[in-house]
N, C-alpha and C positions, 0 to 999 in steps of 0.2 A: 687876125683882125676881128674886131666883135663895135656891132653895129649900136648906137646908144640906147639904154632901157625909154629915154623920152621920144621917139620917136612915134608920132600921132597915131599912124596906123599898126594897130595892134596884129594887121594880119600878116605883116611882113617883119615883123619887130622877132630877132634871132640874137640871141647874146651869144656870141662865138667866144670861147675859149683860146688862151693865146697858145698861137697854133706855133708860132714862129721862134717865141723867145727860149723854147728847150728844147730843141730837137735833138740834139746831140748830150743826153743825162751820161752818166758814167756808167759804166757798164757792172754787171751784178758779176761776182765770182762763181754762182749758183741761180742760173733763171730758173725760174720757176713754171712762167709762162712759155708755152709752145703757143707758136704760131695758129698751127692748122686747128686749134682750139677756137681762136678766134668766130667769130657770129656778127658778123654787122648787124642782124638784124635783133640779136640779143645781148647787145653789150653789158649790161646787170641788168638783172631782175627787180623788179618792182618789190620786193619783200627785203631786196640787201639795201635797195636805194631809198628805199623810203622809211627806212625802221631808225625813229628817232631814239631809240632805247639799246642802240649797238653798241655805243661805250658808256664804261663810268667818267668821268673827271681823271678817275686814278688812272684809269684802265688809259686813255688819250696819252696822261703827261706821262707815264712809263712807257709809252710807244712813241714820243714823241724824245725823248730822254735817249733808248735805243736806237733812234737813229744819227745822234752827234755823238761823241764821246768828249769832243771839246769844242771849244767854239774860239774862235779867232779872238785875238788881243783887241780890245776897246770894244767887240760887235757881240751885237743881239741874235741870238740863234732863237728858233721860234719856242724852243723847251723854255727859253727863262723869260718871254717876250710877255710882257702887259701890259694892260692900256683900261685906264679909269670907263665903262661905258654906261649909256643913257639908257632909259627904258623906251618900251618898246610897245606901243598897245596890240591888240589881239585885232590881228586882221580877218573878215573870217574868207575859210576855205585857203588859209594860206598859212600864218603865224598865227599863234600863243601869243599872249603878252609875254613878254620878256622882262626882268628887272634887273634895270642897271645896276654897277655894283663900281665900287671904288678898287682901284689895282686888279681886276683878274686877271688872271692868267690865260696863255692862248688857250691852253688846255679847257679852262675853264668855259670862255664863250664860245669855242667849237661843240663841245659841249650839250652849252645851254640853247644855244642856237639851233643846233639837230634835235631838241629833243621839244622846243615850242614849235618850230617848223616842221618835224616829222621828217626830217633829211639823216638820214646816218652819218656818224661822226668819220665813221669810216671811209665813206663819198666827199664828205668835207674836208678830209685829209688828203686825201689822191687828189681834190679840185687844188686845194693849194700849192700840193707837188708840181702838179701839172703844168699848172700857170704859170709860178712863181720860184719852180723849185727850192720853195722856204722850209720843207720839212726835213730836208739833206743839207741845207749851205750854211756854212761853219762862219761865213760872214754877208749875213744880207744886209743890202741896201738899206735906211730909209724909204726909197723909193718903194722898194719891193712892197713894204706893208702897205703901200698907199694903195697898191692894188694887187692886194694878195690872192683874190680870185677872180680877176683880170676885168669885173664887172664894170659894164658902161666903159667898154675900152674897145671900141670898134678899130680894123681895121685903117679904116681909110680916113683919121680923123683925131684926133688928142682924146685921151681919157677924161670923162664929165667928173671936172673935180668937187661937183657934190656928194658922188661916192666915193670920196677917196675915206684912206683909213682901214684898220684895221677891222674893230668889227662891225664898221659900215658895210664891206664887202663879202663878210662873211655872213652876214645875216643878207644883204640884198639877194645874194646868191642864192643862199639857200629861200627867199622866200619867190625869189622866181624861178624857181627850179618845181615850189609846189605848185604858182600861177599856170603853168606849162601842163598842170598834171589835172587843175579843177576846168580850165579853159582848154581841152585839147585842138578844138576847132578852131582857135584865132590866132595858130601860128601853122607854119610850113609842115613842119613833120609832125604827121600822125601817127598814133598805133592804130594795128590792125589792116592796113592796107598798105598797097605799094606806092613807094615814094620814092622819086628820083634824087637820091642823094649826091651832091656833088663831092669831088675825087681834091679839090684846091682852091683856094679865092680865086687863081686865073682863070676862066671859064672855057677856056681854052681847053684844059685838060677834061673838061667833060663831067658828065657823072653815069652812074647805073642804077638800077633800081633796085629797090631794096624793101621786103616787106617787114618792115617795125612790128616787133610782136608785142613789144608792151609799151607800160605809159614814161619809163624811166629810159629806156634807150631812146625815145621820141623825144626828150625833154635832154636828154645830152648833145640832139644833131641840135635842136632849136636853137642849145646854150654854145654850139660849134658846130656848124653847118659842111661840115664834110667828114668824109670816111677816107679809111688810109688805100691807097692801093699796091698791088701785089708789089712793088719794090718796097715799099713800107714794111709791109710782114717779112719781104724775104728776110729783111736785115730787121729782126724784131727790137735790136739795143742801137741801132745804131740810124742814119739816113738811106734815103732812097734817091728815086729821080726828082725832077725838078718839078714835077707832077704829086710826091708826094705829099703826104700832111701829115701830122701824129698827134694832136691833140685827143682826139676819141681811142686812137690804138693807144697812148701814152694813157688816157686812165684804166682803158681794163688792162695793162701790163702794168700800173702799179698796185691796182687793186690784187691783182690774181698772184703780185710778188709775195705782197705785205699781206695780205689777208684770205690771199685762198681764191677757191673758188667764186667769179661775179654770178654766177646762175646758181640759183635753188631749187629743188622738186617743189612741187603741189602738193606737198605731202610736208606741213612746217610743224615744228614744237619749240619750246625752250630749253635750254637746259637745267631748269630746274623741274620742269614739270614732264613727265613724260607720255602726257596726253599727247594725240596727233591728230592733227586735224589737215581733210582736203582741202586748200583753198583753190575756189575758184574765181575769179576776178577778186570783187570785194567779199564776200561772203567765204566762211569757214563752217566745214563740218565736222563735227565730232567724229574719230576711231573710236570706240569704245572697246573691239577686240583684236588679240593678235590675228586671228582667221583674216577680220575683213581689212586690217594691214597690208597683209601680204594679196590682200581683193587687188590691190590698187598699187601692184610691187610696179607697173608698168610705167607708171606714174614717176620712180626713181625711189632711195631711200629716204626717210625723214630728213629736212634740214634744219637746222636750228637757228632761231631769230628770236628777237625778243620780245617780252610780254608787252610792250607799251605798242609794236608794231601789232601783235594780234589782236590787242584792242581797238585799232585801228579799225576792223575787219567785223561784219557784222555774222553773228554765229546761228546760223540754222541747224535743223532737226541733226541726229545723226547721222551719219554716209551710211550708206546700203551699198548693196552691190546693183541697185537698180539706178543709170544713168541717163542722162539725157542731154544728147547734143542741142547745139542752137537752132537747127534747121527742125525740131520737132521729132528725130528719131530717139526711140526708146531701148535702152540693150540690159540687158544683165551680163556682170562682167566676172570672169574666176580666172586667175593663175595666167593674165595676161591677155587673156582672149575676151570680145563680146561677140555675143551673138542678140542678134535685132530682135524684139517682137513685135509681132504682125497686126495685132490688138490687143484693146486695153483689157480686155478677157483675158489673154495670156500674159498679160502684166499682172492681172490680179493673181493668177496661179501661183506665179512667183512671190507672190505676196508683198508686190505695190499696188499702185493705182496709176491712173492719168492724173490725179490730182495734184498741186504743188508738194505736198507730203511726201508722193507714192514714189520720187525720185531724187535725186540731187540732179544739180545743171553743172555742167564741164562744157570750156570751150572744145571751137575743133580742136587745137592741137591737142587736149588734153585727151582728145575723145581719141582723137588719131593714134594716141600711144599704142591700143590695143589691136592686137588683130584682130581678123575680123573671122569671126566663127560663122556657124553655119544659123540660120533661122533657127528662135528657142522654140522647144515642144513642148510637151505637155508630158513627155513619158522621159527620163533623163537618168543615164545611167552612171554610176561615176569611177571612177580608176581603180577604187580599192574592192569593188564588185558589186558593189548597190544599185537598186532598181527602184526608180521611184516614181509613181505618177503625182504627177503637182495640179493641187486643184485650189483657187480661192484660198492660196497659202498656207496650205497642208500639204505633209507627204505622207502620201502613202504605198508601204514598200513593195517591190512586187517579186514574187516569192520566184518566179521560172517564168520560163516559155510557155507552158502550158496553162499557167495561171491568169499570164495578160490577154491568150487566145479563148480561156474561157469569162474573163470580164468584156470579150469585143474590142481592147486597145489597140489600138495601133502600132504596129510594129516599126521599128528606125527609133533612135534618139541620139540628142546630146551626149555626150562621153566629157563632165567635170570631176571637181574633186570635191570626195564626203563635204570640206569645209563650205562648200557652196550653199550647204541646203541645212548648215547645220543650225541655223538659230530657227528653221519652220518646225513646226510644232509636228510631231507624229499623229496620223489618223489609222484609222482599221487596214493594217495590210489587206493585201490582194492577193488572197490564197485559193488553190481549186479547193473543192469540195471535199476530197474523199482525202484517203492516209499520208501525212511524208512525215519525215524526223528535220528537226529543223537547230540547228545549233545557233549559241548567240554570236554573236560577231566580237562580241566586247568580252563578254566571262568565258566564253567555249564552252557551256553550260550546253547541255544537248536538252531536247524537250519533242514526246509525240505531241502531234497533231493532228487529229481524226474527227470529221463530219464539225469542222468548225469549232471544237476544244483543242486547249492546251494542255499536255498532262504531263508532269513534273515527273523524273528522273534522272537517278542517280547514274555519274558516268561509268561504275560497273555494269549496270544494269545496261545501259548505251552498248558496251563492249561484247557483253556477255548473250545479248540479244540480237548480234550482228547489227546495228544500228547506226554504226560508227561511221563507214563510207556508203552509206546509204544516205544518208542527210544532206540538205541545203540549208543555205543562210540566211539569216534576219536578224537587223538590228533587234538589241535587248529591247530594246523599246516598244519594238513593231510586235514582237513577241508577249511583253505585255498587254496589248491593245487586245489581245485573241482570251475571247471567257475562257477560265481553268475550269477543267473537268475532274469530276465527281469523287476521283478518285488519283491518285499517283499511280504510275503505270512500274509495273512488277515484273512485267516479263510476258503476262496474261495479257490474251487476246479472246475474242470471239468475232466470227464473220459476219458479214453481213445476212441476216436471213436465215443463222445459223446457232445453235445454242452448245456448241460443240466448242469448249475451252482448250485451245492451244497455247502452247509456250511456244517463243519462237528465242533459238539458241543459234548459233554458230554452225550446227551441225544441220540444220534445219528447224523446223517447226514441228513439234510433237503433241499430238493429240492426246487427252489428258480422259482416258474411259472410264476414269473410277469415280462415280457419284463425291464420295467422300474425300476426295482431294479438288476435284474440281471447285467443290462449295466453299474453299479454302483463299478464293480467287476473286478480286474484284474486276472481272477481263475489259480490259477497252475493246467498243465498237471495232473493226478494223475494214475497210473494203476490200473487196475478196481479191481485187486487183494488186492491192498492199503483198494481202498474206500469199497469193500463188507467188510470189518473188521469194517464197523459201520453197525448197523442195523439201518433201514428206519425208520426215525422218520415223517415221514408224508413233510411238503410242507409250503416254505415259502409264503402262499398266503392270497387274500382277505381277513380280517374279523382275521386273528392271531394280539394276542397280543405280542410285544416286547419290551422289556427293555436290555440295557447294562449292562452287568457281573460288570459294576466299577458304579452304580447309578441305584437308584431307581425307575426313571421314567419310566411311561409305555407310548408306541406307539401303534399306530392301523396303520395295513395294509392295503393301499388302493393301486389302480391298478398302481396309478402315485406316490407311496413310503409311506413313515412314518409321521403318525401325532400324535403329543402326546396329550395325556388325560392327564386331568388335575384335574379331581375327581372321586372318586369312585361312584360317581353317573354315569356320563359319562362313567366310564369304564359298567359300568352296562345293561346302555340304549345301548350302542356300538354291547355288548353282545345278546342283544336283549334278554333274560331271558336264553339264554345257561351257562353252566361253561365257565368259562375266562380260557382258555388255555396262559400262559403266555411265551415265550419262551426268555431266557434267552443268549444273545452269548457274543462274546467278543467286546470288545469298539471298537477295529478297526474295525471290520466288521458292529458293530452298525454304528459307525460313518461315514462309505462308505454308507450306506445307504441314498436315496434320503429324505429329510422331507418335509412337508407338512404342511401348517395351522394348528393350534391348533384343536384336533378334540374335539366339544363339543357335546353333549348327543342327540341325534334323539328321539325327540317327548318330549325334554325339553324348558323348554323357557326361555329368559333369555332377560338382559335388561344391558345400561351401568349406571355406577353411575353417568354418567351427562347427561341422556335424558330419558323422562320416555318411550318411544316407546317400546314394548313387543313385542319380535320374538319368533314366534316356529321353532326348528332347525328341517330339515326337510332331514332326510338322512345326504349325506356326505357333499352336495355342498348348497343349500338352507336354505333359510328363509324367514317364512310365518308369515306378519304382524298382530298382534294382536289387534284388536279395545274393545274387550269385553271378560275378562277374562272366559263370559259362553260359549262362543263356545268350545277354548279349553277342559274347566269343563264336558261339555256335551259328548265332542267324549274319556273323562278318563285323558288329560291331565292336571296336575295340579304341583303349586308350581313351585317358579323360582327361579333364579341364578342370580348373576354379572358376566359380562365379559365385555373384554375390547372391543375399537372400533374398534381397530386391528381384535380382534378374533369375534366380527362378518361382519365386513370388506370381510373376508376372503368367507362368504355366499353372494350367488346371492337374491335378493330380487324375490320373487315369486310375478306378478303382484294382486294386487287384496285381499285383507282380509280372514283371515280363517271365514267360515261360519261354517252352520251346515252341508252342506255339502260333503262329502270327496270322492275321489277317488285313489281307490288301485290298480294300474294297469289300469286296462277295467272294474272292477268292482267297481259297486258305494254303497256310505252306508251313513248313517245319522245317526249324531251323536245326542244321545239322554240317560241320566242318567247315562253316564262315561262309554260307550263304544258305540261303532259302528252295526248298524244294516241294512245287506245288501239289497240293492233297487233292487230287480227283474227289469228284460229284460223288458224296455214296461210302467215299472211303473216310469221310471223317470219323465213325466211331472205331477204327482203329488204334487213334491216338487219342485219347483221352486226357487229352491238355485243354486247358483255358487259353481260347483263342483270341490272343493281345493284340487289339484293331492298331496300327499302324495310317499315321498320315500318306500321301502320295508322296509328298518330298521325302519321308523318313524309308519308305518303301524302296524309294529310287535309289539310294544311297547303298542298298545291299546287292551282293550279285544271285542270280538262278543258276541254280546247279540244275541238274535231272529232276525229272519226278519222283514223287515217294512212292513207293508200294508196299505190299504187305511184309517183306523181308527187311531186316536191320542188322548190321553185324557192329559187334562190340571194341574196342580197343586188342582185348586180347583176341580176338578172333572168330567168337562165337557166335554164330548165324541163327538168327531167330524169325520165326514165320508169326506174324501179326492177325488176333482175329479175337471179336470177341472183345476188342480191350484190354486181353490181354498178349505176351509174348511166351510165342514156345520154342522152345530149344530144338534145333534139328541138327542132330546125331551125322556125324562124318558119313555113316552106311546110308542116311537117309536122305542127305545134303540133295543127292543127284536127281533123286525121285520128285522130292517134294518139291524143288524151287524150277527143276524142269528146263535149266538153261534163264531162266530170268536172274537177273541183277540184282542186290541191292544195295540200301543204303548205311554207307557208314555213320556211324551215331557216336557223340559222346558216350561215354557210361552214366554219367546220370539220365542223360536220354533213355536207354534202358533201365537205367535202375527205376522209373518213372512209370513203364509199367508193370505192371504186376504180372507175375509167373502163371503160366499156366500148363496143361499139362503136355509131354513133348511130342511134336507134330510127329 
């Protein structure tokens, strides 16, 4: 029954929907609609009900086409139905002008009617299901069009045949359906509060109460003043008890057959544009990113309506994640949760304000989507490991534990996601003072940080300087924000208070003694606190082996830098018969290092391929000419090499031929059956050799036989007593007398032949 639209008082004037004439529609072979979906208090959304830009003309009479395949012999089905109509002037807050038109089609003034009124064609098609069942019947009445959307057809009384007609009652409907929506106070049902909806016209059967959430399910009790109850739903296609009703359950189960879902999220677009905007009541915010989308995923997925509907809707600033309920609470919202702020202070941090700009407004339900976090802070950590303090709408990041207790911050925070914080702008992290390694977040670029600089390094340099799991994180960003320092970091260090240049390597931290390599070095500051986290690997000095982390070459240390070996022989003699300690660093720190001549083997000897001349390498800097491969043989040195003229270029020529013999420092020795045998204090004019000074290294490499003394004996046997300078032969008879039980030493023959005869002892 539906009470007439002339009835004086506007505050009880209800257009009921014919409740009675279809109860029993045919049944679907595929519902669509579940029951327990059902919402009385949300039967469509005000975005699906009110979007006068839902169909085209085409889009109506192809839905209106699908659902007759024929129409009864002599009768009008509503696909081929038209009727000459009048115009229509612009009411306001209700209708559009309208302009009448000669033959349209239903399709047509369904249509045009939803789109001056702001009704969806799609409502105006389930209204006339509903009522009239004219969208399905293969032969309607005459009558049926008279009152195809039951308007001014009360109950308890004949239908005001001023509305009758086709699209007399399409357009009344629809324009009091908007009346319902600009006047919500001067009929029955309201949105936003609770209303006793009755259960049937008997009154008998009662009603419940029901709170209306918006202006279009308020504006369908108004237009049919009950709700179905649970025998209605139980049997969704079919009747209930005698208490039942289905007018309001018959349009959301035609709507929710034929077109889907009657509810929308807060979250609308078109499908031609894929802008998203929140709406809340009348107003619409701009998404402008995917981040703050999924800000507001709580909210539900985008739904799609159309452009002439969002114009509807008046467009404010962009959405933020900073919201605000109707009762004055203020939240910032991430990944489904808000959490409150306590003042506009910590709203500013966040980077809104109190002011109408510094939020968007959600009602409760909307606000209600989200859970409820904890109180927002000022210090807010987020999932992927970020540390941020928020201030006046900067973040800035915080490097540790020890950094926020040395800025005074307070400990506890928020736990969001990076995407929460991502459009605030970066300020000066919050770093302590003294040494860390700090890697970017985004490149994995590693980078020191020492007394407030940043100093740029390569990730071998990271590796090779044990650096690697030593480091903490920081956005690339935050990392920018920190001055670069003076220099790119090598591997070189010096301590606080300290002018003492270390490497710090893998193996530890190696102290670097030698003037002339250390100067090679641009060292960063380091706090001593830093450098004691390497333990003391001993000392870049004299006599170490080094090679570069990226090549196999070895270097020897000398006072004035790096010389490379060039065989294992050489590295050997270098060694002087120790273990080779080889130390290992990074290319750039090799590479800063000063080099040196090729270093070749002390007490080796070597020659080039284009000159026969034989040198013995004599230490680090010399070369002792070779005449007779028996001297060297004599003092142990044997076997030679190639090298270039370069590399013995790079040796000083020692005046004067290697003899037999040699001096070690201030001590003298003579060489005799491959090692050396020390000349006593007093006994040198014995041997009247040229005494060939010898490096320590070259020294080291020979072995000590016995001491020399005044007796020599020859290849073939002959025993000679030394004096004078010169050698005298002692006689078989005299051997016993003269040498007395003393020893001596065997000698080459040139060794003897070297000195001169004298007469026999």
């Amino acid at each position: 029954m539906r009470i007439r639209a002339t009835i004086a008082s506007a505050l009880t004037l209800i257009l009921a929907v014919g409740l009675l004439q279809f109860t029993t529609p045919p049944q679907k072979a595929e519902a669509v609609a579940v029951a327990s979906q059902f919402n009385p208090g949300m039967i469509i959304s005000d975005a699906l009900f009110y979007d006068g830009g839902a169909m085209t003309s085409n889009a109506v009479q192809n839905f209106l086409n699908s659902q007759v395949r024929s129409c009864a012999a002599g009768a009008t089905c509503l696909k081929d139905f038209r009727q000459t109509t009048v115009s229509r002037p612009a009411v306001e807050g209700r209708c559009a002008a309208y302009a009448g038109a000669a033959n349209e089609s239903a399709a047509d003034i369904i249509t045009k009617v939803g789109a001056a009124c702001g009704i969806s064609q799609k409502a105006l098609i389930v209204l006339l299901q509903k009522e009239q069942g004219l969208v399905t019947a293969t032969a309607p009445s005459a009558g049926k069009y008279q009152i195809a959307t039951g308007y001014a057809c009360p109950d308890t009384a004949a239908c005001d045949a001023q509305y009758f007609g086709f699209f007399n009652q399409v357009y009344s409907a629809a324009s009091q359906f908007k009346r319902y929506s600009t006047l919500p106070s001067a009929f029955n049902h309201v949105a936003g509060r609770v209303n006793n909806v009755r259960l049937h016209p008997n009154a008998a059967c009662g009603s419940t109460p029901v709170l209306i959430q918006n202006k279009a399910t308020a504006g369908l009790y108004n237009y049919t003043p009950y709700q179905p109850n649970a025998s209605a739903m139980a049997n969704l296609y079919g009747t209930g008890d005698a208490c039942a009703s289905y007018g309001n359950r018959n349009f959301w189960r035609y709507f929710t057959d034929w077109f889907g879902s009657t509810t929308v999220t807060s979250l609308m677009r078109t499908p031609e544009n894929p802008l998203v905007y929140v709406v809340a009541g009348t107003t619409k915010y701009p998404i402008t990113t995917y981040a703050m989308y999924n800000a507001y995923s709580a909210l539900g997925t985008a739904s799609f309506v159309s452009q002439s509907y969002l114009d509807t809707l008046s467009t404010a600033h962009e959405a933020t994640r900073i919201i605000r309920a109707p009762d004055g609470a203020i939240y910032f919202i991430d990944s489904g949760i808000k959490t409150q702020f306590d003042s506009c202070v910590m709203v500013n941090n966040y980077g809104g304000s109190c002011g109408d700009t510094g939020y968007i407004n959600l009602t409760d339900a909307q606000v209600a989507s989200f859970y409820t976090g904890p109180t927002a802070t000022a210090v807010l950590g987020t999932r992927e490991g970020a540390r941020y303090y928020l201030e006046n709408g900067i973040k800035r990041e915080i490097l540790d534990d020890a950094s926020q207790a040395a800025a005074g911050l307070p400990f506890g925070q928020n736990i969001l996601t990076e995407a929460a914080v991502e459009t605030m702008p970066f300020g000066s992290p919050i770093i302590r003072g003294d040494t860390f390694v700090a890697n970017s977040r985004q490149t994995g670029e590693t980078y020191l940080v020492s007394a407030g600089k940043r100093y740029d390094m390569s990730a071998a340099t990271a590796t090779s300087s044990d650096l690697v799991n030593r480091a903490g994180a920081l956005h690339h960003s935050s990392l920018a924000q920190i001055p670069v320092g003076p220099s790119r970091f090598d591997g070189s260090a010096v301590s606080e208070g300290s002018n003492e240049v270390v490497l710090l390597s893998k193996a530890g931290r190696y102290s670097v003694t030698l003037p002339a390599i250390a100067a090679a070095f641009r060292p960063v500051p380091m706090s001593s606190g830093f450098l004691a986290g390497y333990q003391s690997a001993g000392s870049v000095s004299e006599g170490l082996f080094v090679k570069s982390a990226s090549a196999d070459a070895v270097t020897y240390v000398t006072p004035t830098g790096l010389r490379w070996v060039t065989s294992w022989a050489a590295l050997t003699a270098l060694a002087g018969g120790r273990d080779a300690t080889i130390l290992t660093l990074d290319a750039g720190v090799f590479t800063a290092m000063p080099k040196g001549p090729t270093a070749l083997g002390p007490g080796m000897m070597y020659r080039t391929p284009d000159a026969a001349g034989i040198f013995l390498i004599d230490g680090l800097s010399n070369r002792v000419p070779i005449s007779s491969f028996e001297y060297p043989h004599a003092a142990g040195f044997t076997g030679w090499s190639y090298a270039s003229q370069a590399e013995l270029d790079a040796y000083a020529v020692t005046p004067g031929d290697f003899t037999y013999g040699v001096a070690c420092g201030t001590a003298k020795f003579v060489a005799a059956g491959g090692s050396l045998h020390a000349v006593a204090a007093g006994q040198e004019g014995l041997f009247p050799f040229a005494w060939t000074p010898l490096a320590p290294e070259t020294c080291s490499r020979t072995a000590t036989g016995a001491p020399a003394n005044e007796f020599i004996r020859t290849a073939d046997g002959s025993i000679y007593q030394l004096a004078e300078g010169t050698k005298r032969y002692i006689s078989a008879d005299r051997l016993a007398a003269v040498t007395a039980g003393r020893t001596w030493l065997q000698v080459p023959n040139g060794f003897a032949a070297a000195l001169p005869n004298g007469p026999a002892a």
